[in-house]
C-alpha positions in Angstrom: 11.2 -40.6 -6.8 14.5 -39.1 -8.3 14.0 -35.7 -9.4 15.3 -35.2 -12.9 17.2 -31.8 -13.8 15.1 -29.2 -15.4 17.6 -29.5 -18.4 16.5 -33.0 -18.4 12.7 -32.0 -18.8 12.9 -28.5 -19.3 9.2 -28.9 -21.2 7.9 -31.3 -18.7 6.0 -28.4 -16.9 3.6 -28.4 -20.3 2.5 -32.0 -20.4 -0.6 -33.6 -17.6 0.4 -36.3 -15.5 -0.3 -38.5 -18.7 3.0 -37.1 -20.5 -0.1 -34.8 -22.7 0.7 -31.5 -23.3 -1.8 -29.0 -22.1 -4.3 -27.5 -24.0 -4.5 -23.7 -23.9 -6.1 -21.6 -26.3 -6.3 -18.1 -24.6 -8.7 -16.7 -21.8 -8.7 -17.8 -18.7 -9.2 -21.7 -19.0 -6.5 -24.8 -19.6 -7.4 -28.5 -20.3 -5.7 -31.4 -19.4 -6.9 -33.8 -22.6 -4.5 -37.7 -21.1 -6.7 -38.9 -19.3 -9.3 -39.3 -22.7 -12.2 -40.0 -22.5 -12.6 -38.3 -19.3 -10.9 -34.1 -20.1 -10.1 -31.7 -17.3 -10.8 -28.4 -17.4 -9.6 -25.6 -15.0 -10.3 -22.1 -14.8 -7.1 -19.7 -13.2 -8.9 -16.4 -13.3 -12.0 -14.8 -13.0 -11.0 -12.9 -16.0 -7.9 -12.1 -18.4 -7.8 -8.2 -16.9 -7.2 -10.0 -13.4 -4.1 -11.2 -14.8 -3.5 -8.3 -17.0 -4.7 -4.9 -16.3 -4.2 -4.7 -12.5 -3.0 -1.2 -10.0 -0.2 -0.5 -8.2 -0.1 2.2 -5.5 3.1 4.0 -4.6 3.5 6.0 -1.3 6.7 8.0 -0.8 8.0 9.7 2.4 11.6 11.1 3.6 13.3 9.3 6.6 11.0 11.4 8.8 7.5 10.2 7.6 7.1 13.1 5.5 5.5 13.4 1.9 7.1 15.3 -0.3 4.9 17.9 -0.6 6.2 20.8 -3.0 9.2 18.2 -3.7 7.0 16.0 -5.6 7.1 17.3 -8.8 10.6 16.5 -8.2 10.4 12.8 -7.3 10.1 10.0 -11.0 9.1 7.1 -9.8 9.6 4.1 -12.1 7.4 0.3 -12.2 8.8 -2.7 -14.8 7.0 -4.9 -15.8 6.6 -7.4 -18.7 5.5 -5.7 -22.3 4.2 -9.1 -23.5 6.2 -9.1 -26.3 9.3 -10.9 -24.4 10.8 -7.3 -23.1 10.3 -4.9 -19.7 8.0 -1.8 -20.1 9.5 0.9 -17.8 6.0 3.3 -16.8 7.1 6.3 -14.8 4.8 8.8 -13.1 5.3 11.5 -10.5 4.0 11.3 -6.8 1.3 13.9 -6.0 2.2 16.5 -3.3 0.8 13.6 0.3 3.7 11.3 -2.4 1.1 9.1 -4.1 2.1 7.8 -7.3 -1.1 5.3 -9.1 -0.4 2.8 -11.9 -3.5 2.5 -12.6 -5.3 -0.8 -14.4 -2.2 -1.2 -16.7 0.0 -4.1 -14.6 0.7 -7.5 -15.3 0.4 -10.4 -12.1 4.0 -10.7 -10.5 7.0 -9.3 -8.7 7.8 -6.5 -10.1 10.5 -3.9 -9.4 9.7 0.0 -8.4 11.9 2.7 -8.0 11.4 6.4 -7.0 14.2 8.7 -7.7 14.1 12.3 -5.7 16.2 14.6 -8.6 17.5 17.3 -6.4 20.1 15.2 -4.7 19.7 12.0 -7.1 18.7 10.0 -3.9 17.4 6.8 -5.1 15.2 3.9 -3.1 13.6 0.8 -4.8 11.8 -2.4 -3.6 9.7 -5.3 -5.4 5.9 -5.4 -5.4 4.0 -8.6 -5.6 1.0 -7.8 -7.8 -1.5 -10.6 -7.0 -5.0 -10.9 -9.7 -7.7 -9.0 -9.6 -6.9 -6.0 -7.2 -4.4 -3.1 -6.4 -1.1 -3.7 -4.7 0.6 -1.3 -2.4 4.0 -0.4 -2.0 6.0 2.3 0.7 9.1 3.6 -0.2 11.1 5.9 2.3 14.3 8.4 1.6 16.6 8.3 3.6 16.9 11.4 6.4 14.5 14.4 6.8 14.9 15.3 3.0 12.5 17.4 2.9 12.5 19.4 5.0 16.0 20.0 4.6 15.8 20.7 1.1 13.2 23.4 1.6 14.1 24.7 5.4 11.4 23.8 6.8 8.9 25.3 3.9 6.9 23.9 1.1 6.9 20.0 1.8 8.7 20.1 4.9 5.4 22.6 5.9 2.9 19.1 5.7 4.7 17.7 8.4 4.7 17.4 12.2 6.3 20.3 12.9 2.8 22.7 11.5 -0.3 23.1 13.9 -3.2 22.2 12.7 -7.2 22.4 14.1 -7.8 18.4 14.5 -7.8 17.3 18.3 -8.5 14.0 19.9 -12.3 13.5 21.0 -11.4 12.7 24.8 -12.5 9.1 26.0 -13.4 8.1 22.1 -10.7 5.8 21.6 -11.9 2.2 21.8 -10.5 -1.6 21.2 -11.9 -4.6 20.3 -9.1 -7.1 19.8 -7.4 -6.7 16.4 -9.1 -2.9 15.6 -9.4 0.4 17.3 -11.3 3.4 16.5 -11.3 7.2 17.9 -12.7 10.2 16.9 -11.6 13.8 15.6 -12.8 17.1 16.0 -12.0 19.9 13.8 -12.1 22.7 16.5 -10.8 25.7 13.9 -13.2 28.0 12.2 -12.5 26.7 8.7 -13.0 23.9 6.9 -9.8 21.0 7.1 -8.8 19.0 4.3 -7.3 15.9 5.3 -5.4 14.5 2.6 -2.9 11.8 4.6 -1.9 10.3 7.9 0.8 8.7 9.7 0.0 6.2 12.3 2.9 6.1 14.5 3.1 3.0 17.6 5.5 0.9 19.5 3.8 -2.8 19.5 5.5 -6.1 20.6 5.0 -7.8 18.6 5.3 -6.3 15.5 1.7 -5.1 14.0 0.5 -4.2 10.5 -2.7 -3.1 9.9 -5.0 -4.1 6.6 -7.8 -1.8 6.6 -8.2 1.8 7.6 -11.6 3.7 7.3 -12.1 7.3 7.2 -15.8 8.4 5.9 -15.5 4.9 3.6 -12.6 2.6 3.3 -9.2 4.6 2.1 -6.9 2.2 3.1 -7.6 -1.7 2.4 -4.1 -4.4 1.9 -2.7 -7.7 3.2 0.2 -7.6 0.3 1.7 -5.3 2.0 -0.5 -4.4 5.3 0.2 -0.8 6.6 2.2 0.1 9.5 4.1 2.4 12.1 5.4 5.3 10.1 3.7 4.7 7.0 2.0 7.7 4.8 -1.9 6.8 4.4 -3.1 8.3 1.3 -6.6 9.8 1.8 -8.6 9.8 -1.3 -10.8 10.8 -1.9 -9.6 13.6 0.5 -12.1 14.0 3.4 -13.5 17.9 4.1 -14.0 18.3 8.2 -16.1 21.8 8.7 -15.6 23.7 11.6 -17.2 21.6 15.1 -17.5 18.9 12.8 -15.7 15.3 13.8 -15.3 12.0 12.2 -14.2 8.5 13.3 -11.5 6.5 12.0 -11.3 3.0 12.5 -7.9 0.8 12.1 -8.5 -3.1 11.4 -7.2 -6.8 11.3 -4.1 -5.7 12.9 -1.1 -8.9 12.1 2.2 -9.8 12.8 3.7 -9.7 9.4 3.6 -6.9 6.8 2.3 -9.4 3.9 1.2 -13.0 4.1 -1.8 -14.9 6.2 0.4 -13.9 9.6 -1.7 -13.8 13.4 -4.1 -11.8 14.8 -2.9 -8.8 17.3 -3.9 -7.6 20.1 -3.9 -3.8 20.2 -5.2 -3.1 23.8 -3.7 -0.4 25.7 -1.3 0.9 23.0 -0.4 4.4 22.8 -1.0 5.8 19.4 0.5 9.0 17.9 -1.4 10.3 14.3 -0.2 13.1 12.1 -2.5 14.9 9.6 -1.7 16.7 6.3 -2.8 19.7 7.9 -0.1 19.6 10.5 -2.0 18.6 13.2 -0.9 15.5 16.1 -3.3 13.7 18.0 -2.4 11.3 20.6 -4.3 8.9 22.6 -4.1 5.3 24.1 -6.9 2.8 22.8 -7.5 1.4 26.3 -8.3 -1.9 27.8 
């Protein structure tokens, strides 16, 4: 076959393989009405707020794999997206102190471009999310440098990161592998309740491995468009209360080789993992053989 220029055809995409246009009369159903008697009728959604009405999470840290902290009320993040009237609606929000900005229920299906502008030093980053029906997309986007911390000396946001101590520690021996997951436990050993409000999971893997689920007292993490990975802010919400002598487990899952897409299963035996806590704490452990 000889492929005709879309100038040539540039309606062709409307009509059935009869040369009939398709028949579309809103919701979430189109018919295909040339091969009469016989009409075809396909369904593309389960519903029009699949295609309409979907969520976008944000997650902001500096170069460091810090959130912003007291800097976030500094930080505009801005999503475009189709008004459905033939223009771009520009929504803009601010991150919340662990640098988690929500568009919540309001976003069209498609690619769609986010930026997140930090106004003290007009340091700008920007990516495109793929917003696929039905569900809530994820995107990470990272400043360049310790800006944080260097904005503030070391206080306010630069405070949630590594550099604080906090009361969580490692439950010895807990770590455990199965394939494609790991889990371990934590221990609050302090004498007041910790709030744990994010985490960074931090790893050196060959090859490359992105994880799509990550459970802490329920499911708080859960994406294959984009999966998260090493150095990535986890927002924990709802935040999780730990009370003195108290632990939890938190299990990592469906570990692959690409950050979005089908990808292959990996292996995470014997990897040496490194997690920081919004309370300042580190924990490090290996998940074994």
């Amino acid at each position: 076959y000889i492929a005709g220029a879309f100038s040539e055809a540039s309606d062709d995409f409307k009509r059935d393989a009869w040369g009939t246009g398709y028949s579309y009369s809103g919701g979430v159903t189109i018919r295909s009405t040339g091969g009469s008697p016989d009409t075809l009728t396909r369904q593309f959604a389960n519903s029009t707020s699949d295609l309409l009405a979907n969520s976008v999470q944000v997650y902001l840290t500096d170069g460091a794999g810090n959130p912003p902290g007291d800097s976030a009320s500094s930080i505009q993040v801005t999503l475009s997206y189709p008004n459905g009237a033939g223009g771009t609606k520009d929504s803009m929000l601010a991150s919340n102190t662990a640098g988690r900005a929500v568009f919540s229920s309001t976003v069209p299906i498609g690619n769609h471009p986010v930026e997140a502008v930090y106004t003290v030093t007009d340091d700008t980053v920007a990516a495109v999310v793929s917003v696929l029906p039905g569900g809530t997309s994820y995107v990470t986007l990272r400043f360049p440098g310790a800006l944080w911390a260097a904005d503030e000396g070391g206080g306010g946001g630069g405070g949630q990161g590594p550099q604080a101590q906090g009361d969580l520690e490692y439950v010895g021996s807990s770590a455990s592998c199965s394939g494609d997951e790991f889990e371990f436990d934590i221990q609050n050993t302090g004498t007041s309740d910790v709030t744990i409000s994010w985490l960074i999971l931090a790893y050196t893997h060959t090859p490359d491995a992105y994880f799509e689920r990550l459970k802490l007292r329920g499911t708080k993490f859960n994406s294959w468009w984009p999966r998260g990975g090493t150095g990535d802010t986890i927002a924990i919400s709802p935040n999780v209360d730990i009370s003195p002598s108290g632990s939890e487990t938190i299990e990592v899952q469906n570990f692959r080789d690409i950050r979005s897409g089908f990808g292959s299963s990996v292996e995470m035996y014997t990897t040496d993992i490194t997690v920081t806590f919004s309370d300042g704490s580190v924990v490090t452990f290996n998940t074994g053989s």
